[in-house]
Gaussian input, Z-matrix of N, CA and C with variables (Angstrom, degrees):
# hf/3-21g

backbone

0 1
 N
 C     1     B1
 C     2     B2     1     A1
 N     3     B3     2     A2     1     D1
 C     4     B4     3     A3     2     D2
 C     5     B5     4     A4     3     D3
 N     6     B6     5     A5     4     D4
 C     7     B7     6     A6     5     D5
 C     8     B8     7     A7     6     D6
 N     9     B9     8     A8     7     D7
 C    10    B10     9     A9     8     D8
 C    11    B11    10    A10     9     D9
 N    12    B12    11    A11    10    D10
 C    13    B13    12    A12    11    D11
 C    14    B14    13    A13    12    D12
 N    15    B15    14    A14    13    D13
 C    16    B16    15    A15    14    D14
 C    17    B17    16    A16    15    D15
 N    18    B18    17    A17    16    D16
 C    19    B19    18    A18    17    D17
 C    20    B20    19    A19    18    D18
 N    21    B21    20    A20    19    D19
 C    22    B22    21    A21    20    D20
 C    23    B23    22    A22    21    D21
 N    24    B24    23    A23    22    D22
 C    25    B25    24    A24    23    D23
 C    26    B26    25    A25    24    D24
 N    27    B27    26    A26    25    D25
 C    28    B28    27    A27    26    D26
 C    29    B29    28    A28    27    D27
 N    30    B30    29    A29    28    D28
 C    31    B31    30    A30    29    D29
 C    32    B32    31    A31    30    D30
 N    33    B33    32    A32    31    D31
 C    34    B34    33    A33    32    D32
 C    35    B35    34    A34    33    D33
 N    36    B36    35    A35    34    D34
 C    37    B37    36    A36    35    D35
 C    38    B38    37    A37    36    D36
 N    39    B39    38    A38    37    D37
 C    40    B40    39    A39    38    D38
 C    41    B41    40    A40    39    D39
 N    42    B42    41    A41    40    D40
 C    43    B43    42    A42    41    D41
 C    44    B44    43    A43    42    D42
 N    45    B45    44    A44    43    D43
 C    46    B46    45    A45    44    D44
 C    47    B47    46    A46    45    D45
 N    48    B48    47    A47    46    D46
 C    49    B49    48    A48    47    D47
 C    50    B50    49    A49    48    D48
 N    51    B51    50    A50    49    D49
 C    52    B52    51    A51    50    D50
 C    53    B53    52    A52    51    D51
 N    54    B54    53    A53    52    D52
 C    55    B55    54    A54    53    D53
 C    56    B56    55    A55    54    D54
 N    57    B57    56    A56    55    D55
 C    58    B58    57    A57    56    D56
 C    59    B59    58    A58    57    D57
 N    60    B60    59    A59    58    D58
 C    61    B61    60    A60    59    D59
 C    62    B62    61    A61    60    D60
 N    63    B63    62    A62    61    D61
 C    64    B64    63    A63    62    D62
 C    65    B65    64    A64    63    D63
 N    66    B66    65    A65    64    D64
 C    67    B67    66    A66    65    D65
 C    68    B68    67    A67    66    D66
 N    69    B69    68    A68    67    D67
 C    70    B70    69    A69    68    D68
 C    71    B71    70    A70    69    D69
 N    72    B72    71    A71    70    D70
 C    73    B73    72    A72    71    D71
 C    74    B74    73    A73    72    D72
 N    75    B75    74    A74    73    D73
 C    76    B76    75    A75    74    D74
 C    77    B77    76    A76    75    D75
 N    78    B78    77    A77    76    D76
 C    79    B79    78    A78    77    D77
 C    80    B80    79    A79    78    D78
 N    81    B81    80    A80    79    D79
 C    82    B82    81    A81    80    D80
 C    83    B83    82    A82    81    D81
 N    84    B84    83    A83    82    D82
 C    85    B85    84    A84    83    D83
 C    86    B86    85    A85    84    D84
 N    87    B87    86    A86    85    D85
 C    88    B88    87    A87    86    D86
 C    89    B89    88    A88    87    D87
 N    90    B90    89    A89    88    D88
 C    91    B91    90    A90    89    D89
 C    92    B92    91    A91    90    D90
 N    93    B93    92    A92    91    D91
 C    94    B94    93    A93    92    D92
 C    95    B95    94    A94    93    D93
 N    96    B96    95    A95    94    D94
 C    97    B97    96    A96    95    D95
 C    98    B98    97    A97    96    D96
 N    99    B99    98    A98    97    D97
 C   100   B100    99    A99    98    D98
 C   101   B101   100   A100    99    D99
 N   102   B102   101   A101   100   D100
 C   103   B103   102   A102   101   D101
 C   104   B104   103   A103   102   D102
 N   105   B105   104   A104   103   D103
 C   106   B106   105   A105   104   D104
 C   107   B107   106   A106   105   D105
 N   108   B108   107   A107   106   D106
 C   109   B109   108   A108   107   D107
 C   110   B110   109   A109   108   D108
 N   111   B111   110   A110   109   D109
 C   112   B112   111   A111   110   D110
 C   113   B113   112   A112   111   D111
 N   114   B114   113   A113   112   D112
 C   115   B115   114   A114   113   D113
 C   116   B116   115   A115   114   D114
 N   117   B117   116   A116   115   D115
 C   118   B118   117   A117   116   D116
 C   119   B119   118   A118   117   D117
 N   120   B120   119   A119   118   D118
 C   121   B121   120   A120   119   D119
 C   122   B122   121   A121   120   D120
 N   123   B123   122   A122   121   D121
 C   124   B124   123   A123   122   D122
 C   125   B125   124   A124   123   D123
 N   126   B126   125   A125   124   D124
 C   127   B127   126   A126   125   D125
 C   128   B128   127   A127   126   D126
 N   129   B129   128   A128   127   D127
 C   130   B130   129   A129   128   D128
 C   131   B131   130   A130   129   D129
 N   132   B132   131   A131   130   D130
 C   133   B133   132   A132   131   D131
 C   134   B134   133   A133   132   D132
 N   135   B135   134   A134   133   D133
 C   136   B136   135   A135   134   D134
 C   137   B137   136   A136   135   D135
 N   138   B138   137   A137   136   D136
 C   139   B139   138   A138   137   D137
 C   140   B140   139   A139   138   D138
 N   141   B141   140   A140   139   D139
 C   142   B142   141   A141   140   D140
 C   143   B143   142   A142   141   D141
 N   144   B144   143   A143   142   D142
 C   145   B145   144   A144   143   D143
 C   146   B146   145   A145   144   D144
 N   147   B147   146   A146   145   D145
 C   148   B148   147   A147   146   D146
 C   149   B149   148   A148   147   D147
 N   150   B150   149   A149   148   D148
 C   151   B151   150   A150   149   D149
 C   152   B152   151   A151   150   D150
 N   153   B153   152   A152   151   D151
 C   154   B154   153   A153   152   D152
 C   155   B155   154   A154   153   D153
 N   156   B156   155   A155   154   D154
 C   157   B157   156   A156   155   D155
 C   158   B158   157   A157   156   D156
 N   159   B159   158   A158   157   D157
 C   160   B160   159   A159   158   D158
 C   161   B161   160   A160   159   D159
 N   162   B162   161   A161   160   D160
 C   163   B163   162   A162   161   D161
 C   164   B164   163   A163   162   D162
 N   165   B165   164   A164   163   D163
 C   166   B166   165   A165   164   D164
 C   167   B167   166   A166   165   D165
 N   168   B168   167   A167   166   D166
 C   169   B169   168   A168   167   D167
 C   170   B170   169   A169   168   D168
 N   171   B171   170   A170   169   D169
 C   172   B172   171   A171   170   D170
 C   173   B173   172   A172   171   D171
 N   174   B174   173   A173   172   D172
 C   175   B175   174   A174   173   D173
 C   176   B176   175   A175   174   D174
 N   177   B177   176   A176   175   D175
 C   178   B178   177   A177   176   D176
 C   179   B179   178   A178   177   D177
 N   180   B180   179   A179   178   D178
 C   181   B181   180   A180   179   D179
 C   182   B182   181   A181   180   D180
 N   183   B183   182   A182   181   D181
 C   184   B184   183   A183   182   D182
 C   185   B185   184   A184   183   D183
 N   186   B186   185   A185   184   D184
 C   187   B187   186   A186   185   D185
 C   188   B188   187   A187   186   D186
 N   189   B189   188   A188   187   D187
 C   190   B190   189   A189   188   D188
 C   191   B191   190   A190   189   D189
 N   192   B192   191   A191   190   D190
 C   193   B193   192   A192   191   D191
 C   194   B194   193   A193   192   D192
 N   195   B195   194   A194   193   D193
 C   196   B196   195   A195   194   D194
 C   197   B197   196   A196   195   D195
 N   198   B198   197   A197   196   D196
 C   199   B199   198   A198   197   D197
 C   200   B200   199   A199   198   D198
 N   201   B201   200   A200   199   D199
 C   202   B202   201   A201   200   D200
 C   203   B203   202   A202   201   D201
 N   204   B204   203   A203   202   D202
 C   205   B205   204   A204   203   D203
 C   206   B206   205   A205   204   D204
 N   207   B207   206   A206   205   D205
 C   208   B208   207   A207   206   D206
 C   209   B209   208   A208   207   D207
 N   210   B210   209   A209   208   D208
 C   211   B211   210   A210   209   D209
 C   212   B212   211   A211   210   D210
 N   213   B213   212   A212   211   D211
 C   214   B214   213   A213   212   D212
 C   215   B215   214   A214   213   D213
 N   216   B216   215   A215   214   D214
 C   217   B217   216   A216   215   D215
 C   218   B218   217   A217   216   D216
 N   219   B219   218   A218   217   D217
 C   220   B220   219   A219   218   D218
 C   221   B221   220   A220   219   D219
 N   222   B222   221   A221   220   D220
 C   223   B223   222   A222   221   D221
 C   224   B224   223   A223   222   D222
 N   225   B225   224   A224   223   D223
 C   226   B226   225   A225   224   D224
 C   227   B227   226   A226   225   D225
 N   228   B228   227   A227   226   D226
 C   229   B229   228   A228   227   D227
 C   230   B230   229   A229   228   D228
 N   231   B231   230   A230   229   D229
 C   232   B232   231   A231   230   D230
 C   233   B233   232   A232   231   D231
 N   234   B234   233   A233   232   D232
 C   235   B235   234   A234   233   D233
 C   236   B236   235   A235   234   D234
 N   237   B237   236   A236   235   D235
 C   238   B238   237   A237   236   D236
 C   239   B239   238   A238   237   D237
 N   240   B240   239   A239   238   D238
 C   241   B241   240   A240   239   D239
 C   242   B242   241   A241   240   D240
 N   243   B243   242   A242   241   D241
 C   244   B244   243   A243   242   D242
 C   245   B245   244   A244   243   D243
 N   246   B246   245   A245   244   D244
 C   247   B247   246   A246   245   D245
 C   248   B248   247   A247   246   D246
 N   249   B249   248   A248   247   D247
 C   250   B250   249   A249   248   D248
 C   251   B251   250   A250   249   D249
 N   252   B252   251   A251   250   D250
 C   253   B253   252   A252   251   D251
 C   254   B254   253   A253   252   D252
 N   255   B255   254   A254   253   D253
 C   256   B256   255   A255   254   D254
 C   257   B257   256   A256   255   D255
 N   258   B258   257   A257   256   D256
 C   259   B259   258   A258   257   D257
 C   260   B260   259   A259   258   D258
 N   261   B261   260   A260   259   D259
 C   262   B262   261   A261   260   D260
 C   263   B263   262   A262   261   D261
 N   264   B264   263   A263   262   D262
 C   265   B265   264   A264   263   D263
 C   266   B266   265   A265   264   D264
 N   267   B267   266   A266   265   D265
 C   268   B268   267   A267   266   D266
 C   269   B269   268   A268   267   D267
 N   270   B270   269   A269   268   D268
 C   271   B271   270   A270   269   D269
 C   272   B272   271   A271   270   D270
 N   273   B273   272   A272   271   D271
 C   274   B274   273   A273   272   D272
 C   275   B275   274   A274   273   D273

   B1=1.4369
   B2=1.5207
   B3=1.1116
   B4=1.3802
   B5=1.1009
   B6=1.3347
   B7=1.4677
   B8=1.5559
   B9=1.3380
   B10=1.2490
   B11=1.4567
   B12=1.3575
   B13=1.6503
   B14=1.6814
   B15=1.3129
   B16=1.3735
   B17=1.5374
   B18=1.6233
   B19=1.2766
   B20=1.5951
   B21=1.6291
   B22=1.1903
   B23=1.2595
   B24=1.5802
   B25=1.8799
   B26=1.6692
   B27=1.6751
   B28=1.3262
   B29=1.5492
   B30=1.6605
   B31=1.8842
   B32=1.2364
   B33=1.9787
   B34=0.9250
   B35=1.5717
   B36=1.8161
   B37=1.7533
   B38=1.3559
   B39=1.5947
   B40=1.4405
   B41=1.9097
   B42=1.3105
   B43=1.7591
   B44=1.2009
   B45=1.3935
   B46=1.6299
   B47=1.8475
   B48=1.4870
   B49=1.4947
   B50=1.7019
   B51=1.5854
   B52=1.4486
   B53=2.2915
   B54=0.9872
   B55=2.0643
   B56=1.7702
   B57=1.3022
   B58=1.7746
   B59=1.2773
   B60=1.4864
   B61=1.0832
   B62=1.2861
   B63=1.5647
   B64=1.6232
   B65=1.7565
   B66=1.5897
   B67=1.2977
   B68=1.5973
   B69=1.0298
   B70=1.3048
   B71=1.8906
   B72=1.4887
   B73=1.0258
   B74=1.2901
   B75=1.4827
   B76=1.5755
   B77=1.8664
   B78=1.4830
   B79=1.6213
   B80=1.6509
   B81=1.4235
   B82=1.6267
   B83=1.6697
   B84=1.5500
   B85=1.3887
   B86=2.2434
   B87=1.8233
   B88=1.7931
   B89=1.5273
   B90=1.6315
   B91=1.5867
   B92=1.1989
   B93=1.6546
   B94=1.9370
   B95=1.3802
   B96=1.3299
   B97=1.7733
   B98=1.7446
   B99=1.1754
   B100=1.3880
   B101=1.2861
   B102=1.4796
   B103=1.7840
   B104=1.7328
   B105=1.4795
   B106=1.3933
   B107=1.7597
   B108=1.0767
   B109=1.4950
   B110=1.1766
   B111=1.3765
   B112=1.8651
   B113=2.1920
   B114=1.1327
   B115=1.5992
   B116=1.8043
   B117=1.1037
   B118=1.8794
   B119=1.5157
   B120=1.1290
   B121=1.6769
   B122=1.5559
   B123=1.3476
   B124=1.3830
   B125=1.5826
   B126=1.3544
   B127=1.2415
   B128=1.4653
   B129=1.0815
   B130=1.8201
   B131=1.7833
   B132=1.4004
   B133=1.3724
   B134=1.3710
   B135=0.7346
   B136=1.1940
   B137=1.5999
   B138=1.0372
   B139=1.4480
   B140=1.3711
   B141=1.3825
   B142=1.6579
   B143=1.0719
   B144=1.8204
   B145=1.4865
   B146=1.1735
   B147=0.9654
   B148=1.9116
   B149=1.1101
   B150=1.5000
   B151=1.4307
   B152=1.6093
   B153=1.6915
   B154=1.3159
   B155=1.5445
   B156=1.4184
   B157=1.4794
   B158=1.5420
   B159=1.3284
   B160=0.8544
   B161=1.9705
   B162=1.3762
   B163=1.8454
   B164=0.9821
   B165=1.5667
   B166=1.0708
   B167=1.7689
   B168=0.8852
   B169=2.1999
   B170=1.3458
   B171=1.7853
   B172=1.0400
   B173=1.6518
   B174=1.9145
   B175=1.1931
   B176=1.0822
   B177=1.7581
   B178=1.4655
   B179=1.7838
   B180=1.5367
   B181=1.8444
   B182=1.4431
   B183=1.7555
   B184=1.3762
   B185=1.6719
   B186=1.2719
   B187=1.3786
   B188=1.3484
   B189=1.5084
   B190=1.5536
   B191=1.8872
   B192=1.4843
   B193=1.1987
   B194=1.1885
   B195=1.8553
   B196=1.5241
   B197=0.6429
   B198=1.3172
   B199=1.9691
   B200=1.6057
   B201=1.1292
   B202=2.0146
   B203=1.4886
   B204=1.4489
   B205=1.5400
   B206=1.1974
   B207=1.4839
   B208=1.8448
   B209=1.2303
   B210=1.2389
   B211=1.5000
   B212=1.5153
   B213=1.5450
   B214=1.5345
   B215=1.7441
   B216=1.5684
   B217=1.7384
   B218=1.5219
   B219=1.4887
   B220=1.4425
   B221=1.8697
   B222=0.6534
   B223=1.3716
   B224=1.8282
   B225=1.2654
   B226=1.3329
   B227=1.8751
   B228=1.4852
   B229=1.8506
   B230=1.2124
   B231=1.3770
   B232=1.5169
   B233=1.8588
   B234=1.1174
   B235=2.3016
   B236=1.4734
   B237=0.9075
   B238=1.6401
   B239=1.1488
   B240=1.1313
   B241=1.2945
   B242=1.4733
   B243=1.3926
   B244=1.7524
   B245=1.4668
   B246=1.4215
   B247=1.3301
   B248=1.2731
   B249=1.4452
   B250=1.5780
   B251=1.6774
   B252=1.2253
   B253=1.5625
   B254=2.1968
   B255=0.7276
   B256=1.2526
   B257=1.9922
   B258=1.4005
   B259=1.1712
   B260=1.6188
   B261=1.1796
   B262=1.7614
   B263=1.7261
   B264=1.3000
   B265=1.5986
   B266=1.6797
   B267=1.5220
   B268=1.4466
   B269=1.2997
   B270=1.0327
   B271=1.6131
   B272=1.7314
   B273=1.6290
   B274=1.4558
   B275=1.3560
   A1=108.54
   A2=129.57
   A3=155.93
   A4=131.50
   A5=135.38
   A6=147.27
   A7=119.83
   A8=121.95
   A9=117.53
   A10=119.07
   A11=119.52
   A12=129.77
   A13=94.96
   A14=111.83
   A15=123.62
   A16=124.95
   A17=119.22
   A18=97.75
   A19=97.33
   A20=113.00
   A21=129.47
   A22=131.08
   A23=97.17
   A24=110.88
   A25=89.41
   A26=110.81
   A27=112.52
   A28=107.31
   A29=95.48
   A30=81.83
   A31=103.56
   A32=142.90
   A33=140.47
   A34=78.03
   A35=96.72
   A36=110.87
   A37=115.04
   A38=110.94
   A39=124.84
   A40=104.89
   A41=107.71
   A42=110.89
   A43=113.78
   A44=134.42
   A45=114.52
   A46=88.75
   A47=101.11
   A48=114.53
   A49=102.21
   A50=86.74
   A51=95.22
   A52=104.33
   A53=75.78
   A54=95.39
   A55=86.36
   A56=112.04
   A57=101.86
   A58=112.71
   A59=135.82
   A60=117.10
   A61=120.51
   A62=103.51
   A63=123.46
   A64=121.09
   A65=103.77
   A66=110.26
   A67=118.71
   A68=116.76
   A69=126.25
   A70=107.84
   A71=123.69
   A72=123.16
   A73=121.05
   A74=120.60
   A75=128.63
   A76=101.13
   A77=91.52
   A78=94.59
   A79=112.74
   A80=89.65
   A81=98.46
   A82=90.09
   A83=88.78
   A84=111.78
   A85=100.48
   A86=93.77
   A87=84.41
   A88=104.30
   A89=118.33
   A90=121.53
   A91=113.28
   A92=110.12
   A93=96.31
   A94=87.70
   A95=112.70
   A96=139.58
   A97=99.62
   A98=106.81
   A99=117.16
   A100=126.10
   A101=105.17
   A102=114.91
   A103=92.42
   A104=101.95
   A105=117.31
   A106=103.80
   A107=115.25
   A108=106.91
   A109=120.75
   A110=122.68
   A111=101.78
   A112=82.31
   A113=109.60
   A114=111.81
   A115=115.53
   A116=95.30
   A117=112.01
   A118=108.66
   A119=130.84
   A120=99.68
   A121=120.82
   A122=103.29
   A123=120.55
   A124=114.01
   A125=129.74
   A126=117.99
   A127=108.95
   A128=129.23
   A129=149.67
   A130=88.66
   A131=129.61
   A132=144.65
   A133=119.84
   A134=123.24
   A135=162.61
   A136=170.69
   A137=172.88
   A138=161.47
   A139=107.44
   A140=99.29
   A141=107.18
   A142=125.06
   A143=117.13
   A144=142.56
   A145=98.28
   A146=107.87
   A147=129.44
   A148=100.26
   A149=123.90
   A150=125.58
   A151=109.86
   A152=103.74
   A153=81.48
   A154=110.45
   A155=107.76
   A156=113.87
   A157=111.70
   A158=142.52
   A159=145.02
   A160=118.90
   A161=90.08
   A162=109.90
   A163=107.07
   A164=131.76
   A165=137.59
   A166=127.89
   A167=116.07
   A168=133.31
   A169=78.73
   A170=120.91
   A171=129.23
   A172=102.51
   A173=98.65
   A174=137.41
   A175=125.69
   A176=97.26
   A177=99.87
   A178=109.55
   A179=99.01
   A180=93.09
   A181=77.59
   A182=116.66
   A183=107.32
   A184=87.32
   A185=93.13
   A186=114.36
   A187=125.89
   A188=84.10
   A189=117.34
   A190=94.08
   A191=104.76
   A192=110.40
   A193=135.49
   A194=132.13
   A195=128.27
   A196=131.10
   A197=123.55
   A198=143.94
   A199=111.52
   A200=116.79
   A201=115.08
   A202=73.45
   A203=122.40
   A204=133.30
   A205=107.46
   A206=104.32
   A207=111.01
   A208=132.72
   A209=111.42
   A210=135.84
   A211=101.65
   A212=111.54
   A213=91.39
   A214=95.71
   A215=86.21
   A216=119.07
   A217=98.40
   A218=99.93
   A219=94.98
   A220=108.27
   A221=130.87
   A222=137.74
   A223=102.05
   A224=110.00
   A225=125.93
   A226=97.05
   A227=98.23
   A228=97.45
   A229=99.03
   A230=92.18
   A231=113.98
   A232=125.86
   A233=106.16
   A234=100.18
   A235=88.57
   A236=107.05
   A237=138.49
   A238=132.62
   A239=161.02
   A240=152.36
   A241=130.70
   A242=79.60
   A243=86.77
   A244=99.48
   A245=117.10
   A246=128.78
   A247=106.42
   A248=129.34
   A249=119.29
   A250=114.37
   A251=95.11
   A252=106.32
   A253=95.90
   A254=108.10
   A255=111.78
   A256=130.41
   A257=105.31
   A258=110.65
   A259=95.97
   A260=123.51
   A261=122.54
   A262=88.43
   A263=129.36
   A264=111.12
   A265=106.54
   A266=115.40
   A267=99.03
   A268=110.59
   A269=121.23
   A270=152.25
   A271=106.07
   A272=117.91
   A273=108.16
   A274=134.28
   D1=138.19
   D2=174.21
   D3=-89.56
   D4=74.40
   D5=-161.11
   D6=-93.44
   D7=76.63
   D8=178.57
   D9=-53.72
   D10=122.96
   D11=-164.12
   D12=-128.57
   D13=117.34
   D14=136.42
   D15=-49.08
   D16=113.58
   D17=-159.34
   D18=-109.91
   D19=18.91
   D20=146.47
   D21=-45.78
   D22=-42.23
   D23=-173.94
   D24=-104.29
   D25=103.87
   D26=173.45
   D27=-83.56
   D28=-176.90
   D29=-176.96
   D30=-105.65
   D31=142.34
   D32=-58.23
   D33=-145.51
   D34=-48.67
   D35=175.56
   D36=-63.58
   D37=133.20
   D38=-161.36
   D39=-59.41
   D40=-51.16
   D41=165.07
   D42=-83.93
   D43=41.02
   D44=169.16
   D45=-117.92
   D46=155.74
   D47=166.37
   D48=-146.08
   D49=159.11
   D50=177.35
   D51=-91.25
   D52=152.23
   D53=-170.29
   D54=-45.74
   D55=-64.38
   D56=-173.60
   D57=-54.10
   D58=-28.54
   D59=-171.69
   D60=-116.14
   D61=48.11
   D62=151.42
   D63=-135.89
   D64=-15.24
   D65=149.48
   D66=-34.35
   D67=133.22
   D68=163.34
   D69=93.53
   D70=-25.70
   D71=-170.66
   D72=-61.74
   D73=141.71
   D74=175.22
   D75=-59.34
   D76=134.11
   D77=161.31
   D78=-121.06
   D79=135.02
   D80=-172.48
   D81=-115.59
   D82=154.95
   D83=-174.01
   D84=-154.58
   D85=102.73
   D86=176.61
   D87=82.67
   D88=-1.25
   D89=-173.78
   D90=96.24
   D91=-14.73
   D92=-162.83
   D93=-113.48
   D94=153.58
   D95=-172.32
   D96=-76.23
   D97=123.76
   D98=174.26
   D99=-114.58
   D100=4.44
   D101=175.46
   D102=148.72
   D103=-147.72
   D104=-159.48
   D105=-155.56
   D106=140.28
   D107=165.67
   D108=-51.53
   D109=143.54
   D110=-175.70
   D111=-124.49
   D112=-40.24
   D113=176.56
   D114=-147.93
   D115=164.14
   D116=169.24
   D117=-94.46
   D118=95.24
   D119=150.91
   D120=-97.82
   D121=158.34
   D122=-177.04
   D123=-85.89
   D124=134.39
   D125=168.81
   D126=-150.45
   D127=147.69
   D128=-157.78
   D129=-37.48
   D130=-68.21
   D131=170.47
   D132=-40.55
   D133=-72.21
   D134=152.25
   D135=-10.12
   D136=-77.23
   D137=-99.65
   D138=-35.34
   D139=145.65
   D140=158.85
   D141=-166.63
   D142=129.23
   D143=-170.48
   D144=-66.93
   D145=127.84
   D146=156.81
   D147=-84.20
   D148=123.91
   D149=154.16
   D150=-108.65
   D151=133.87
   D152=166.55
   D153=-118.00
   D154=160.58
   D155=-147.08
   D156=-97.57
   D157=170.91
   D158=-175.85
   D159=-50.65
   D160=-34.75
   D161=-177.00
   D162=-99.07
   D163=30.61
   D164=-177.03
   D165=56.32
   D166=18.15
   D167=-163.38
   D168=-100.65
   D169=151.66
   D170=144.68
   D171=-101.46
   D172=164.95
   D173=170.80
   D174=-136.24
   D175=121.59
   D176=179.69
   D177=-84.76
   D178=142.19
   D179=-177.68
   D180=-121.93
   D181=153.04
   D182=171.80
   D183=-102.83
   D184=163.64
   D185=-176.13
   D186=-129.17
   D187=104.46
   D188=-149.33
   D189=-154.92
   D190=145.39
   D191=169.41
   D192=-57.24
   D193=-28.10
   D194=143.33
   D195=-32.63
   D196=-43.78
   D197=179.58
   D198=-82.92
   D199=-44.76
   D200=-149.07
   D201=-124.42
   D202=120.68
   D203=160.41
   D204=-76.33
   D205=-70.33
   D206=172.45
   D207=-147.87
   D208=154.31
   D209=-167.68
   D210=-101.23
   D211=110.97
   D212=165.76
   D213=-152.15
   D214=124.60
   D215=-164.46
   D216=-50.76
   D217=-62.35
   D218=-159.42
   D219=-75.85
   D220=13.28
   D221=-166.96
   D222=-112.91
   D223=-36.97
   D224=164.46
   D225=81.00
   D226=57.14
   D227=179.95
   D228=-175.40
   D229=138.88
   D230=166.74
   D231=-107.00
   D232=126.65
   D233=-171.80
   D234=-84.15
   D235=142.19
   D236=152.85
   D237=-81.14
   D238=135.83
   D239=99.25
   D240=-104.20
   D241=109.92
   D242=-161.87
   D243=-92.39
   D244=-174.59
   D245=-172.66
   D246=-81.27
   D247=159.76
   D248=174.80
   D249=-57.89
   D250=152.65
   D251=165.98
   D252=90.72
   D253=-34.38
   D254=179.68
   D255=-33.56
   D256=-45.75
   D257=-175.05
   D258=-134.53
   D259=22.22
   D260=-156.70
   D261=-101.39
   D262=-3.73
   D263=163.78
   D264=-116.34
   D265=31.15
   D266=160.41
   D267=-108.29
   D268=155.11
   D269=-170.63
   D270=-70.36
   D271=109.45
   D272=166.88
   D273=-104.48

């Protein structure tokens, strides 16, 4: 399904974003860049950012406030802190 979105009319709640407008964002983790969003999926629990990583591997981060500190649009990045083991076999 195909949902034409004005991305003029943002959404209203201070933590909600629309899926396009976290696509593409740098994810930092410790300050250093660990990939980029490549998608959102949705799940019953859930959301979760796909990052994909510098070596080409995706990572799922769930996206949730333990994990994703902050979102900031205009800055074009999201901080991480993911759980151990999470990003500790990609390549910097």
């Amino acid at each position: 399904m195909l949902v034409n979105q004005d991305l003029d009319e943002l959404p209203t709640e201070p933590d909600a974003w629309y899926d396009q407008q976290l696509v593409g964002l740098a994810v930092l983790r410790d300050g250093v860049e660990v990939g980029s969003i490549i998608r959102v999926e949705h799940y019953p629990a859930q959301d979760m950012l796909i990052v994909g990583t510098k070596d080409e591997k995706e990572v799922m981060v769930p996206f949730v406030k333990a994990f994703v500190s902050t979102v900031d649009i205009e800055a074009k990045t999201i901080t991480v802190t993911p759980p151990a083991g999470l990003f500790e076999e990609i390549e910097e």
